[in-house]
N, C-alpha and C positions, 0 to 999 in steps of 0.2 A: 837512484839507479836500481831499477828492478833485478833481480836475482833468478835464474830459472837455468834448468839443464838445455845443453846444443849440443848436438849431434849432428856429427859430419853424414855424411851420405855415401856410399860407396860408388862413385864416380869421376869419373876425371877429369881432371884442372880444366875451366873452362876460360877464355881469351874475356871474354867478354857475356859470361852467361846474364841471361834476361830472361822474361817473359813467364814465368812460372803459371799454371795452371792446374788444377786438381780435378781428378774426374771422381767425385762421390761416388757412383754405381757402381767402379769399380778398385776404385781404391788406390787410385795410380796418380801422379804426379807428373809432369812434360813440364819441361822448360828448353831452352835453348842456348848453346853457344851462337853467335849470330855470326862473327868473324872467319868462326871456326866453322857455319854449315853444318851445324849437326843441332840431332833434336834428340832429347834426352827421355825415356822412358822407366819410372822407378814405380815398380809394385811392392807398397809395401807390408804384403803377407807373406811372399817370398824376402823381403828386403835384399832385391836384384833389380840392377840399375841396366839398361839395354840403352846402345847408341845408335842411333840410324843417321847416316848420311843425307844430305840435302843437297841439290842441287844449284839453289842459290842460298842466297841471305833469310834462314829467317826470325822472324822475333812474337808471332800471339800465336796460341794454339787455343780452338775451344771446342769444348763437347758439340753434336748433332747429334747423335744415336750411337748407339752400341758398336758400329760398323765403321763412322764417318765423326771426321773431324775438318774445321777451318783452321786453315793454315795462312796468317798473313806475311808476306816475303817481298823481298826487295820490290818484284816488279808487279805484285800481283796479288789477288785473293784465290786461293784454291780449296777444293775439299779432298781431304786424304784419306782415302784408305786404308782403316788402319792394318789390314790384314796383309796388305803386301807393300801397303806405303806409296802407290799409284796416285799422282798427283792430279786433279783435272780443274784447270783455270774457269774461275765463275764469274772475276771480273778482272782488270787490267787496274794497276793502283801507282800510277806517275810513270810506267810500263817507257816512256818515250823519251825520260830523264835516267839516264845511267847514274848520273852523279847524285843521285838518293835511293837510301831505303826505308823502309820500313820501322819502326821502332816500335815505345811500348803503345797497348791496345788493351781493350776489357770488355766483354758484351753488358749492353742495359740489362737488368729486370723486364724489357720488354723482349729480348730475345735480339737485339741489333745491336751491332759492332763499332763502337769506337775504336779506331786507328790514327796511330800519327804517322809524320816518314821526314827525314832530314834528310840532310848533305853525310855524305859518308864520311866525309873529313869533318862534319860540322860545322858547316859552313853558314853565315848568320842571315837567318831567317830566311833561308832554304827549305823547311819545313811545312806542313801543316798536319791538320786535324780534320778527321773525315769520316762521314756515317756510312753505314752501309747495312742493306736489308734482305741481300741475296739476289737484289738484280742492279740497285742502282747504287753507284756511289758519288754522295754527295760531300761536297763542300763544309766544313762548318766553321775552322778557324785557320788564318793564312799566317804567312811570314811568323811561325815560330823556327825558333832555331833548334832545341833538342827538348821535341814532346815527351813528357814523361806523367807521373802520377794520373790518370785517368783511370780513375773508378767514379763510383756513382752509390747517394744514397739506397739503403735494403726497401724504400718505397719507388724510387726510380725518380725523385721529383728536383734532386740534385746532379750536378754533376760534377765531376772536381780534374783539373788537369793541370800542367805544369809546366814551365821551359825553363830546365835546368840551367840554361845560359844565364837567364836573369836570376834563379834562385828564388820564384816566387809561385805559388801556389793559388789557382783563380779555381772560384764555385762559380756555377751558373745555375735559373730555373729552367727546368725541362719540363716536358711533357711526358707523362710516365707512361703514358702508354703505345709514345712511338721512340721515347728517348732523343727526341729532338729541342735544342735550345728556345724556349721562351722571349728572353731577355739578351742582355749583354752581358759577361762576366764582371766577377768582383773578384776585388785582390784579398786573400783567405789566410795565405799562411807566406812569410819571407824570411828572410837569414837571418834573420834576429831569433826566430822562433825554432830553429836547430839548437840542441840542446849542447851535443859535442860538436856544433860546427860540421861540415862539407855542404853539399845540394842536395836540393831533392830530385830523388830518383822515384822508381818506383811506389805507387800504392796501393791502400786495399781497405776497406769500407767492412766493417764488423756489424754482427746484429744490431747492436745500439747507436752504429752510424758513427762510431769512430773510426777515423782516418789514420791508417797504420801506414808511415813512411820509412824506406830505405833512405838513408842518407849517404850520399857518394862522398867519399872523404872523409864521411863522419865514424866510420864501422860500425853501426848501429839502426836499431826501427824502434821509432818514438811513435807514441800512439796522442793524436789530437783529437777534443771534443768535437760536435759541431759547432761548439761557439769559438773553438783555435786555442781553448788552456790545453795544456800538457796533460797529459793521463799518465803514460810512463813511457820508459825508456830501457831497450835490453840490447845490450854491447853484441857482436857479433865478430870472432877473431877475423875477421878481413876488411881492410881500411874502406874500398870500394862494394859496400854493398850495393843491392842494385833493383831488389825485386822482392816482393815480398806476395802469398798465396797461406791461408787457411787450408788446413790437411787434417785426417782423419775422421773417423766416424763421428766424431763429436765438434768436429771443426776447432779442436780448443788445441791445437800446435801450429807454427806457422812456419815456413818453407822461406828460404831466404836465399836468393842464388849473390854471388858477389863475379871478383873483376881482375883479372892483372890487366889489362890493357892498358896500355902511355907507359908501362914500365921501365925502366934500368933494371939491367942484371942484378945491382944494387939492393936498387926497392924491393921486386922481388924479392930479395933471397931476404930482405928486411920485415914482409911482411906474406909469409909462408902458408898462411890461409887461403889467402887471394885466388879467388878461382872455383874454390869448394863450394857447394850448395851445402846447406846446414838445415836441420830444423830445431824450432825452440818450443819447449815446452812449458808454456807460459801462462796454460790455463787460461789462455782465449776465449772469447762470446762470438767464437768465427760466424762467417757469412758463405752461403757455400756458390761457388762460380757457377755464372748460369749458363745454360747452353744457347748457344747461337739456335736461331730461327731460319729453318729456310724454308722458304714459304713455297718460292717457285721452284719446280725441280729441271729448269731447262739450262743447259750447259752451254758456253762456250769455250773452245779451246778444243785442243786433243791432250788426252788423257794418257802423256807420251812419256811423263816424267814420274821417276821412281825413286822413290825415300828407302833405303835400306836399313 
């Protein structure tokens, strides 16, 4: 078991926090409550955490420019403004299915969006996996039940994704330079290969292509080679971790959001972290998140909805 300093984050308890992201340029970190509708904003040269309200559910956030960010949400792909948090819909994302949303996502190396979306109760194999390039959004993997770990090799030629239902982890070959599947998946990493035990949740792909996992149940993120041996492993006080992003100018600390949600009064009060974003200082060989691509600049939707 690896040994390194965590630090809580000054922010409040999240239900179900996910989706972490780091914006290098400026030194800021977003993640998301998704139950809770709220998008978390932490600069940390101020080390000030800011809350903005959301309108619906949502769960990826990623860089576009200084100005603009993609936001993927229960019913939809939008770009946000970060300046007043004005939302405007670029595409519709299962828009006609109430009974899902959105979950975790990560852009390629090529600039395009991998997204997943479940049943909101979880319901079994409700879900899928879905590209998107700023105009279209396609299809790529069906009937999963809760998409998770999607990252992708630092050359764009892999790509790795998860359904925590099953507790197993599949790589595919891409095309690195559209981030589209080549091949069929293979099975990469399963419950055997959780070191303290839970699911895998969340992940995140390091310069050297290791796969750094949250494990749900497990309180911890285990880093795996590309060949699936163990690298290491560093505890995190909240049982439900759930996300994990590379942070700072040197990309060598890592951002970990966790979970109360499914709790008893109980569990909670049992396990008192739950909720917290943390980061660890772990001396990481990060990889730094890339920005979404948008190629086309034609909009649809009205630009009606506001993130405070």
């Amino acid at each position: 078991m690896a040994k390194a300093s965590t630090q809580r984050l000054p922010a409040a308890r999240c239900e179900l926090g996910e989706g972490p992201h780091y914006d290098r340029a400026t030194d800021t970190a977003w993640w998301f409550d998704i139950v809770g509708q709220k998008l978390f904003e932490h600069r940390f040269d101020t080390d000030e955490t800011r809350m903005h309200g959301l309108p619906r559910m949502g769960s990826v956030a990623a860089r576009i420019d200084d100005d603009r960010q993609l936001l993927g949400m229960e019913d939809g792909l939008y770009l946000r403004t970060k300046a007043d948090g004005v939302l405007a819909l670029l595409a519709p994302l299962e828009a006609d299915n109430p009974a899902t949303r959105s979950n975790d996502g990560r852009v390629h190396p090529s600039g395009r969006l991998w997204i997943g979306t479940m049943g909101k109760n979880a319901e079994r194999q409700a879900g899928a996996i879905y590209w998107f390039d700023g105009c279209t959004v396609r299809t790529l993997f069906r009937t999963v039940t809760i998409p998770n770990s999607i990252c992708f090799s630092p050359d764009g030629r892999t790509g790795y994704f998860a359904d925590t239902a099953v507790n197993t982890v599949w790589r595919v070959a891409l095309d690195a330079a559209t981030g589209l599947p080549l091949g069929e998946p293979e099975s990469f990493l399963s419950a055997k290969d959780l070191p303290l035990g839970g699911y895998f949740d969340g992940s995140v792909t390091d310069a050297g292509g290791v796969l750094w996992n949250a494990a749900w149940g497990g309180g911890s993120v285990s880093g795996f080679a590309p060949d699936g041996m163990l690298i290491r492993t560093f505890e995190v006080p909240a049982a439900q971790t759930s996300c994990p992003c590379f942070v700072g100018p040197k990309l060598d600390r890592m951002l970990v959001t966790s979970a109360w949600q499914g709790y008893s009064d109980a569990a909670r009060a049992a396990d008192p972290g739950a909720g917290f974003t943390y980061v660890i200082d772990g001396g990481f060989d990060g990889h730094a998140d890339c920005a979404f691509r948008l190629d086309a600049e034609t909009r649809s939707g009205d630009p009606k909805d506001r993130a405070t």
